[in-house]
C-alpha positions, 0 to 999 in steps of 0.5 A: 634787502634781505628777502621779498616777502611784501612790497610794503617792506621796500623803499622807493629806490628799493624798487627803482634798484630791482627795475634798474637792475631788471632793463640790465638784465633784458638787455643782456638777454636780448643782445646775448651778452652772458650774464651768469651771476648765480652760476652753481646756485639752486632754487627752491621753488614751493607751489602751493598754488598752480602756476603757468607764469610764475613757474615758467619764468622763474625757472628759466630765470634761475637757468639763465643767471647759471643756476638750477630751479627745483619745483616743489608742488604739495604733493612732491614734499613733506609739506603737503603732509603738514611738515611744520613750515619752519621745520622746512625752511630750516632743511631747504636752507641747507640744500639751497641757496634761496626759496620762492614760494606762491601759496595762499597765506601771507603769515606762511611767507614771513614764517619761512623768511623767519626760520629759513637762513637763505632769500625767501621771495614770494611768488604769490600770496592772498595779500600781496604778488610783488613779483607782478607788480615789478613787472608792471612798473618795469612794462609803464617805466618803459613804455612811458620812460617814467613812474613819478607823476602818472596816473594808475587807475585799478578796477575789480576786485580788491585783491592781491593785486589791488594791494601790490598796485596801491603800495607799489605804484605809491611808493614810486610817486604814483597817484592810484585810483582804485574802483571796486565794489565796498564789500571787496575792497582792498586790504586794511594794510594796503589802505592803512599804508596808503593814507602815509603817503604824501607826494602821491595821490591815493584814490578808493571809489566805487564810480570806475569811470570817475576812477579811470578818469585822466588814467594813464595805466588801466589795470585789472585782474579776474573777479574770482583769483584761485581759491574763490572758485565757490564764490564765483556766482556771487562775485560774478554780481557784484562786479558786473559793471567792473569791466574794461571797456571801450566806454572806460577806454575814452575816460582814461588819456588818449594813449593809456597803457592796459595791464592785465596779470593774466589769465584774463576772462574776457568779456569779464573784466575786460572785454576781447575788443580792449585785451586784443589791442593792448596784447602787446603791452599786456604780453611785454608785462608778462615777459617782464615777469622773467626780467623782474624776477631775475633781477630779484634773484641777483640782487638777493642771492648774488652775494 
């Protein structure tokens, strides 16, 4: 594993190595034992995109493994005036020892991985947020000590996230049911990939109480991501009925998990009632985002 640009690039024990090395991480953290693998390295952190978490969390990782993050929004380098992306990759790589970037194009990700001689990770694009999704499986694998066999049911719109749960969840032995209106279905890839699979279950529906029926993880996300913001009315109409809710609640097993990648809009996708009593798992998947990542970072730029 050279980079993580997509989850679609990784193995199944791919995954199960970052989630491993991830619980390595955590523990580390939480009983003080030092763990300063990239002592002297430095980071360079592209936003194209605002950030509360990804920002956050990278930037502390990096601290904590002994190296330095540099923040990089459009307006503090030459690409927000149309530096080629390339030209870029091929300056950061002598400065830096690997670049996360979280921008809206997918193709901008693989551009850089392809110029840059350094780990490229993407903290978010349009198609894919694999850094999410590996904070998810990290937060279900603890609170259910498995992934193989269970149960992931998505319900909104078919987004970024949508596609990271279909491959991700699949490529751990997941079955995945997804519900979402048909004109906001999830990417072409994310379906092409889902019909390969063969030990899993893949599941697209319009019906979400037949798509969360017997789920044993519930997931959603805002009906309009960043970006959208002019297609907030229309999607506000099109995703009414899409939501989290008690009713969804009793389709699902007894003791299901609810994951949200935040910010949530609640009575939106998922009413306060559910959010507020599943915020501690929903808070453990967004402190996961720190464990994940670094495991990423070592794992990539450890050496």
């Amino acid at each position: 594993m050279k980079d993580l640009l997509k989850l679609l690039d990784l193995s199944g024990d791919e995954i199960t190595k970052i989630l491993d090395m991830a619980d390595q991480l955590k523990y580390d953290l939480k009983h003080g034992i030092a763990h300063e693998y990239l002592k002297g390295k430095t980071l360079a952190m592209i936003f194209e995109k605002n950030s509360t978490r990804t920002r956050v969390s990278f930037e502390t990782g990096i601290y904590q493994l002994g190296g330095h993050g540099i923040f990089l929004s459009g307006s503090d380098s030459q690409l927000g005036r149309g530096e080629p992306i390339k030209d870029t990759a091929r300056v950061l790589e002598r400065y830096c020892d690997g670049i996360m970037i979280r921008t809206f194009e997918q193709e901008k990700v693989e551009e850089l991985a392809d110029y840059a001689g350094i780990p490229v990770i993407n903290g978010l694009t349009d198609f894919e947020h694999p850094c999410q999704v590996l904070a998810d499986l990290m937060t279900i694998r603890e609170r259910m000590s498995r992934l193989k066999g269970l149960k992931v049911c998505y319900i909104g719109d078919g987004n970024n996230m949508a596609n990271s749960i279909i491959i991700g969840a699949l490529k751990c032995g997941m079955d995945v049911s997804v519900a979402c209106p048909r004109q906001y279905r999830p990417d072409k890839r994310a379906l092409d990939f889902a019909k390969t699979v063969t030990d899993a279950k893949f599941t697209l529906t319009e019906d979400k109480m037949e798509a969360a029926k017997d789920a044993d993880v519930l997931f959603t996300d805002v009906w309009a991501s960043m970006g959208m913001e002019s297609e907030a009315k229309a999607r506000m109409q099109a995703f009414t009925g899409y939501q989290i809710n008690d009713e969804v609640m009793k389709a699902a097993k007894p003791h299901a998990l609810v994951q949200h990648c935040l910010p949530a809009h609640r009575g939106e996708e998922i009413t306060d009632e559910v959010f507020e009593k599943h915020a501690d798992e929903i808070f453990e998947e967004a402190e996961n985002r720190l464990h994940a990542q670094k495991a990423v970072m070592v794992l990539l730029m450890g050496g």
